[in-house]
C-alpha positions as CSV (number, residue, x, y, z in Angstrom):
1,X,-1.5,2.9,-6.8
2,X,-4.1,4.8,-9.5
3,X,-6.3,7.2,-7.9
4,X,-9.6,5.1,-8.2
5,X,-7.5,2.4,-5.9
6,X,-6.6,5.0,-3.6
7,X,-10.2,6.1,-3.6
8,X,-11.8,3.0,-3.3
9,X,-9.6,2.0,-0.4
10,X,-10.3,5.2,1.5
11,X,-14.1,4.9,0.9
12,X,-14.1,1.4,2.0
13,X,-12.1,2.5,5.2
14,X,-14.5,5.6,5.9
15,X,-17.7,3.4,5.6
16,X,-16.6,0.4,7.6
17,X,-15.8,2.9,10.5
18,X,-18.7,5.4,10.2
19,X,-20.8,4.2,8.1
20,X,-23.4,3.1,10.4
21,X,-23.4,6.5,11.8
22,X,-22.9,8.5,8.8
23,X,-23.9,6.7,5.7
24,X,-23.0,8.0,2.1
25,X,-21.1,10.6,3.6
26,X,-18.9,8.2,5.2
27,X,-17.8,6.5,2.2
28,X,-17.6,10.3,0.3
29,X,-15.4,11.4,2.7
30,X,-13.0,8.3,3.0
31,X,-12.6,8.7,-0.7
32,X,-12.1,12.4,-0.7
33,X,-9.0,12.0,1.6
34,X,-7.8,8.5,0.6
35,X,-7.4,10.9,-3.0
36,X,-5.8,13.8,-0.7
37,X,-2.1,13.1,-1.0
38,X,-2.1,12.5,-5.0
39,X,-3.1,16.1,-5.4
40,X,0.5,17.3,-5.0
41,X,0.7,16.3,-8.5
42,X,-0.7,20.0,-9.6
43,X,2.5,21.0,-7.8
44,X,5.2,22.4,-10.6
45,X,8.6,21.7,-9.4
46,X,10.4,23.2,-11.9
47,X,11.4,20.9,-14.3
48,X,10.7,16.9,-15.5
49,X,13.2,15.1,-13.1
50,X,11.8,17.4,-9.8
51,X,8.2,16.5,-10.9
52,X,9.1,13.1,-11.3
53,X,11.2,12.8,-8.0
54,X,9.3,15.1,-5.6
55,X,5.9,13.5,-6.2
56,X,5.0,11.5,-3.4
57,X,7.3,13.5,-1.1
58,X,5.7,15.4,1.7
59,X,2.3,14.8,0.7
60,X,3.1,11.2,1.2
61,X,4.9,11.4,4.4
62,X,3.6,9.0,7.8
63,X,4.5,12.0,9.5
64,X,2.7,14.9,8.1
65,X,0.0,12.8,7.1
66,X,-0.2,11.6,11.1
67,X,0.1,15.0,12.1
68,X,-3.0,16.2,9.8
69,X,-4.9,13.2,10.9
70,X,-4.3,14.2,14.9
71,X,-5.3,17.9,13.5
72,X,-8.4,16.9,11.9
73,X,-9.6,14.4,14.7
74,X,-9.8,17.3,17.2
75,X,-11.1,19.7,14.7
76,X,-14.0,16.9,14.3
77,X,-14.9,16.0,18.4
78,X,-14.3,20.4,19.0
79,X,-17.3,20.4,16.3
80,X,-19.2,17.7,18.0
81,X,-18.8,19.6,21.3
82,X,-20.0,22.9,19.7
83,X,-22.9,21.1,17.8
84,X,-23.6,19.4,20.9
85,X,-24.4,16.2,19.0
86,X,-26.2,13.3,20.9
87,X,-24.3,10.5,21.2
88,X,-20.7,12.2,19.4
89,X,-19.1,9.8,17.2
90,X,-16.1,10.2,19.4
91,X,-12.4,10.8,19.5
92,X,-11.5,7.2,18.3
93,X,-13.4,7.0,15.5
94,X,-13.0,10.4,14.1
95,X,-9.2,9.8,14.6
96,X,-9.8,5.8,12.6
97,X,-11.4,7.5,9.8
98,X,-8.7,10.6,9.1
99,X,-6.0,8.7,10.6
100,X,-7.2,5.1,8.2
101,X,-8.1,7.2,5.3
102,X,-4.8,8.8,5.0
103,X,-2.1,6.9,6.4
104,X,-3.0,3.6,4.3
105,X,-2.6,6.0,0.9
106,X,1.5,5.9,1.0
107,X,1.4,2.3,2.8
108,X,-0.5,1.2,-0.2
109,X,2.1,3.2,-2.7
110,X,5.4,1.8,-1.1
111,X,4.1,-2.0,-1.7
112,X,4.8,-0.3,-5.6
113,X,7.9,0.3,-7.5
114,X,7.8,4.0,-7.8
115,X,8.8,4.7,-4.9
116,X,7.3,6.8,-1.7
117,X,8.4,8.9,0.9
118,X,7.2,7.7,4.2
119,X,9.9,9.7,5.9
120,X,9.9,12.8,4.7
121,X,11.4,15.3,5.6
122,X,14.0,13.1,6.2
123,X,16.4,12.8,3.4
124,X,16.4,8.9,2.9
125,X,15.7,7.4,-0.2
126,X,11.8,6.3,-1.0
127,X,10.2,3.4,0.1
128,X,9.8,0.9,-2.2
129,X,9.1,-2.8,-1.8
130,X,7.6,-3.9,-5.6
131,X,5.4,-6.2,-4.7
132,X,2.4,-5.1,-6.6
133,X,2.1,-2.8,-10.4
134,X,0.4,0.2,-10.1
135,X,-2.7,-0.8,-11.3
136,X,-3.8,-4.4,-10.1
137,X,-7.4,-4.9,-10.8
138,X,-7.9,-8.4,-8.2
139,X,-6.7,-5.9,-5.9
140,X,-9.3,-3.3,-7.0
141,X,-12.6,-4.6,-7.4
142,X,-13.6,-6.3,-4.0
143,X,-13.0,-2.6,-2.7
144,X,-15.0,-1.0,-5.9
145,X,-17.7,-3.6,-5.0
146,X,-18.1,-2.7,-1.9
147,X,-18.4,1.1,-2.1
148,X,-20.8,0.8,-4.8
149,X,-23.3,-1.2,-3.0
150,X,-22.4,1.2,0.1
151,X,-23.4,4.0,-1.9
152,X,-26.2,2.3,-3.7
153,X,-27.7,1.2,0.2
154,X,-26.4,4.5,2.0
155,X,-25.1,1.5,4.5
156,X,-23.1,-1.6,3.4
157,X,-20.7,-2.4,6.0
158,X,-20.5,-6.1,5.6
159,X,-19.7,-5.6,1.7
160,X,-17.0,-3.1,2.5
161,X,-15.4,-5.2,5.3
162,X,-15.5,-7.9,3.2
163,X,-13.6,-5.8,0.6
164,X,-11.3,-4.8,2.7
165,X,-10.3,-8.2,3.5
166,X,-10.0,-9.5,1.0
167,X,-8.0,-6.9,-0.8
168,X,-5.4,-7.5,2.5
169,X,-5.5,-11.1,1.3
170,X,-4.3,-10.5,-2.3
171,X,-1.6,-8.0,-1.2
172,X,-0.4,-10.9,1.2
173,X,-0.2,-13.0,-1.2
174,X,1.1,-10.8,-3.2
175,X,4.3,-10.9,-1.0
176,X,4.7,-14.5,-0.8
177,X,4.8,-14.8,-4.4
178,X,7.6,-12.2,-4.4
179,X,9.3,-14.2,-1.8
180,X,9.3,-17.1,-3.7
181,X,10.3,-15.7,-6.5
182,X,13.1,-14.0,-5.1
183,X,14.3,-18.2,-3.5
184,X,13.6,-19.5,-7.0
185,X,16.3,-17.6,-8.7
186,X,18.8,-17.2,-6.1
187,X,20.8,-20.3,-7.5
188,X,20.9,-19.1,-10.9
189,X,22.1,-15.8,-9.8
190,X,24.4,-17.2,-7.4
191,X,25.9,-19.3,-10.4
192,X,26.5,-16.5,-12.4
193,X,28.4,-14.5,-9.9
194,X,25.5,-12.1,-10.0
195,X,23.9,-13.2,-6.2
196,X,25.6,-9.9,-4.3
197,X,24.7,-7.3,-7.3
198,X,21.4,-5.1,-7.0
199,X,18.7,-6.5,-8.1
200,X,14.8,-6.0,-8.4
201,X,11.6,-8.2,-8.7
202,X,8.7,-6.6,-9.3
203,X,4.9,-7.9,-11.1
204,X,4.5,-7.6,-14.5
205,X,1.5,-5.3,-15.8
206,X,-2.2,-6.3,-13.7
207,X,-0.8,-9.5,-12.0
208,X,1.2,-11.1,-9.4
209,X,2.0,-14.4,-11.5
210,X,4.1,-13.3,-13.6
211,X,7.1,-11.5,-12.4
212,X,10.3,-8.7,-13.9
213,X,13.5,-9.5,-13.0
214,X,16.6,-6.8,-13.2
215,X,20.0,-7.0,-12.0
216,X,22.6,-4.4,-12.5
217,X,26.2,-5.1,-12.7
218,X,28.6,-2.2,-13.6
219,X,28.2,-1.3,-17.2
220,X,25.3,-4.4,-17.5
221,X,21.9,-5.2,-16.7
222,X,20.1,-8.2,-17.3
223,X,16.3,-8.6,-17.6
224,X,14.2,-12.2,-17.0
225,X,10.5,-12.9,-16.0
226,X,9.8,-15.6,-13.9
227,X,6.2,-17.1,-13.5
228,X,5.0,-19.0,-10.7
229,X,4.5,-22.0,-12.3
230,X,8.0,-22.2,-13.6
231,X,8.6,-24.7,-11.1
232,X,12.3,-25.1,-10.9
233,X,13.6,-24.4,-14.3
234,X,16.5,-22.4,-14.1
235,X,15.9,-18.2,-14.9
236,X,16.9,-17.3,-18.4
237,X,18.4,-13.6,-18.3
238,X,19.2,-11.2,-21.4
239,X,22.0,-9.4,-21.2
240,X,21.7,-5.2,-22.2
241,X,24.1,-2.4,-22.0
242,X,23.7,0.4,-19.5
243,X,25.3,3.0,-20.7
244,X,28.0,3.4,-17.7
245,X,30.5,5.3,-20.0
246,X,28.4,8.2,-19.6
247,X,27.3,7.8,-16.2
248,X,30.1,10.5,-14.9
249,X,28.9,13.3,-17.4
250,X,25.1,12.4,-15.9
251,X,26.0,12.6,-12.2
252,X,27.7,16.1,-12.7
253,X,24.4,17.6,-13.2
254,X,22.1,18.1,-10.4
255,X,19.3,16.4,-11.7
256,X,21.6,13.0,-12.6
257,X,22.4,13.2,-9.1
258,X,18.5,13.6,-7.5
259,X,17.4,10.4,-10.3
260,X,20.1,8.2,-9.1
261,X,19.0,9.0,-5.3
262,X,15.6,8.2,-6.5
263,X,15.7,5.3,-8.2
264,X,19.3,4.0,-7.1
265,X,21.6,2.0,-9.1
266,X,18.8,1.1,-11.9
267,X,19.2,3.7,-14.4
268,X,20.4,3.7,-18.4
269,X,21.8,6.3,-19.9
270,X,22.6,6.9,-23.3
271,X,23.5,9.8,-25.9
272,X,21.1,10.8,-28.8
273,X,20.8,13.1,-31.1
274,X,17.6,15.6,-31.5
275,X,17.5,18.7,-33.9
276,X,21.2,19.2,-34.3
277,X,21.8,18.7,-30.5
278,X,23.1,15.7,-28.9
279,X,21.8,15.1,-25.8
280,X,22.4,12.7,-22.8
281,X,19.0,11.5,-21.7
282,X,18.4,9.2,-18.4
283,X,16.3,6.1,-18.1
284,X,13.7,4.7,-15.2
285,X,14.7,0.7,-15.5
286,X,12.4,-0.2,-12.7
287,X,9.3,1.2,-14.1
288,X,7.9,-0.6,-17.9
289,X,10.2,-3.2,-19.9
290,X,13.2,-3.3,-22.5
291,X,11.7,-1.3,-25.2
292,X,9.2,0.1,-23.2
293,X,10.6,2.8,-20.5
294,X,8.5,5.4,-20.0
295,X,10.4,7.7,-18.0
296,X,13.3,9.2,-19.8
297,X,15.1,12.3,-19.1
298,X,17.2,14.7,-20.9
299,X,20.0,15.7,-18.4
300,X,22.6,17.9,-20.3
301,X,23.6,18.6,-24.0
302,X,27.0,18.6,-25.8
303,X,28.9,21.8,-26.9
304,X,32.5,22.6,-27.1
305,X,33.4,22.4,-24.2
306,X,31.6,19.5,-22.6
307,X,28.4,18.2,-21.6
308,X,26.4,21.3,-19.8
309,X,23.4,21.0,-17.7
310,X,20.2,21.5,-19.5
311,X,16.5,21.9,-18.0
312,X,15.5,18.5,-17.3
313,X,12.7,17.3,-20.1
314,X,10.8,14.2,-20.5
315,X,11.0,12.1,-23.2
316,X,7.8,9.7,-24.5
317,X,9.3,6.4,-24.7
318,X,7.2,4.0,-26.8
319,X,4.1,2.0,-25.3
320,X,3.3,-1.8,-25.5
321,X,0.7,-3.0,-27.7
322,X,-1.8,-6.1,-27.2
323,X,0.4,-8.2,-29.2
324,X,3.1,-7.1,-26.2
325,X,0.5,-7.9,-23.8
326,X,-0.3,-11.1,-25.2
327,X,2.8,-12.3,-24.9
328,X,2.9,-11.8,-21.3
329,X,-0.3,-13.8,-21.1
330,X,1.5,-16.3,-22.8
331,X,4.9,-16.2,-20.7
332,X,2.5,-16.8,-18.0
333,X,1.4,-20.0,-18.6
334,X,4.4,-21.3,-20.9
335,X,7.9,-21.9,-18.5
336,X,10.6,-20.2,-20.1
337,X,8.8,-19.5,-23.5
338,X,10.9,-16.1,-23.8
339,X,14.3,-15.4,-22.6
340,X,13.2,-11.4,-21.3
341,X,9.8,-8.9,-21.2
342,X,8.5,-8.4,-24.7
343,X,10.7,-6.0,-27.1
344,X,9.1,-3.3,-29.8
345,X,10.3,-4.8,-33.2
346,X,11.5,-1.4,-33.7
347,X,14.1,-1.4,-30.8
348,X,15.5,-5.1,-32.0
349,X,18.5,-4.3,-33.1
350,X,19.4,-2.5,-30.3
351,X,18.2,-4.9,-27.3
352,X,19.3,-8.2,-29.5
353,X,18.7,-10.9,-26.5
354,X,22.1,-12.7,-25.6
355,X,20.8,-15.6,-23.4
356,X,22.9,-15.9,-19.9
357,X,23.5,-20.1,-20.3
């Protein structure tokens, strides 16, 4: 999730448990380390796809993060005991606050699409369960409520509980819609042969009503949206070429080979042309829309004698406008209105909708 999420949600931990006890401090503190595990984005791997497929690695990992938490605890009752302070706050609720504040930060960030890596430094793929976008403001503002009224009182427990709750609400419900989602359009998948191949439902931009189908087949991908109040009208995909012809030439480098453990089977690739050198550049389909990938890599450029292995570079994709935006809105309340996710007019040609009967 954004860092003011992340922030919130560790404020609102740290002054539900000590904010009786410790008052603004409480809620500084939670933020400060519900913020703590973003901050390995300062960290320069070496190139785009290492930045990209390192960050929330070990700074997001249950176990380190545990393991600092447990650290921290004792370093807080051995301070208490030194201080001698009448009544300590105890081993329990030092350990709730470091232990809350910290270990809810990559929960939170695997209910994303991005991708997190509870286990590192184990070498399985990131968690990822896509049942919220990145920045959800329903899910944002009981917490940002809250902690402003706890900071505005120096003591708002109630408020924050409150928050808290109801933020827990929203992601639950969050996952039911998913779930139902993911019932609605198993027939149609199942009746185009597509029910076995990979496939992904995630949110669309700020909502859980609207949601992002993709399915990848071999050399294919399709792309839908499904709203909740389709009711049972059958899920309209769009059918758009992935590029698998160069899929070889991109796994023979080393950072084709870290993307595709990163982001598994949903990846485009393609070959484009930049300053007299053609390049083959990588594409992120979980994360934006047809037309509107922002995460695209440069893997290797062509010479005489074959593709070679370049330093991985990011390329800007374009961004979605309001009319884009609008759209959505409209999707949401109209069943079937578009076929797929809003396209840039300038990308047309090359994402020309063919309509899965």
């Amino acid at each position: 999730m954004d860092s003011l999420t992340q922030a919130c949600l560790g404020a609102a931990i740290g002054g539900t448990v000590l904010g009786r006890r410790l008052g603004r401090k409480a809620v500084i503190a939670g933020a400060a380390l519900g913020t703590l595990p973003d901050l390995d984005v300062v960290i320069d791997y070496g190139d785009a796809v290492a930045d990209y497929t390192y960050h929330r690695g070990f700074s997001h990992s249950l176990l380190v993060l545990a393991a600092l938490a447990l650290s921290l605890t004792l370093l807080a009752r051995a301070g208490e005991r030194w201080r001698r302070v009448t009544p300590p706050i105890g081993t329990l609720r030092w350990g709730l606050l470091f232990g809350g504040c910290l270990l809810t930060h990559p929960v939170l960030d695997a209910f994303t699409t991005y991708g997190t890596q509870l286990w590192w430094p184990l070498t399985t793929p990131p968690v990822s369960w896509h049942s919220i976008f990145i920045i959800d403001p329903l899910f944002t503002l009981p917490l940002l409520v809250g902690v402003v009224a706890a900071l505005i009182k120096g003591d708002s427990p109630r408020l924050l509980g409150w928050g808290l709750t109801i933020a827990c609400f929203y992601l639950t419900f969050a996952v039911a819609a998913q779930n139902t989602v993911n019932a609605r359009i198993a027939p149609s998948l199942a009746s185009l042969g597509l029910d076995e191949a990979p496939r992904l439902v995630q949110p669309t931009p700020f909502n859980t009503l609207l949601w992002r189908v993709t399915v990848v087949e071999d050399g294919t991908y399709y792309e839908g949206v499904v709203s909740l109040f389709d009711g049972q009208t059958p899920l309209a995909l769009t059918q758009l070429p992935r590029g698998a012809e160069w899929e070889d030439a991109a796994l023979a480098t080393a950072a084709g080979q870290r993307l595709q453990w990163f982001a598994g089977p949903f990846l485009r690739y393609r070959v484009d042309s930049h300053e007299g050198e053609t390049r083959l550049v990588a594409t992120d389909l979980r994360l934006g829309s047809p037309g509107y990938h922002m995460f695209n890599f440069t893997l290797a450029e062509r010479t005489e004698d074959g593709w070679r292995p370049v330093v991985s570079e990011r390329l800007e994709g374009p961004r979605p406008d309001g009319d884009a935006f609008a759209a959505l809105f409209q999707r949401l309340l109209v069943p079937q209105a578009n076929a797929c996710l809003p396209v840039d007019e300038r990308l047309a040609r090359c994402l020309t909708p063919k309509v899965v009967p």
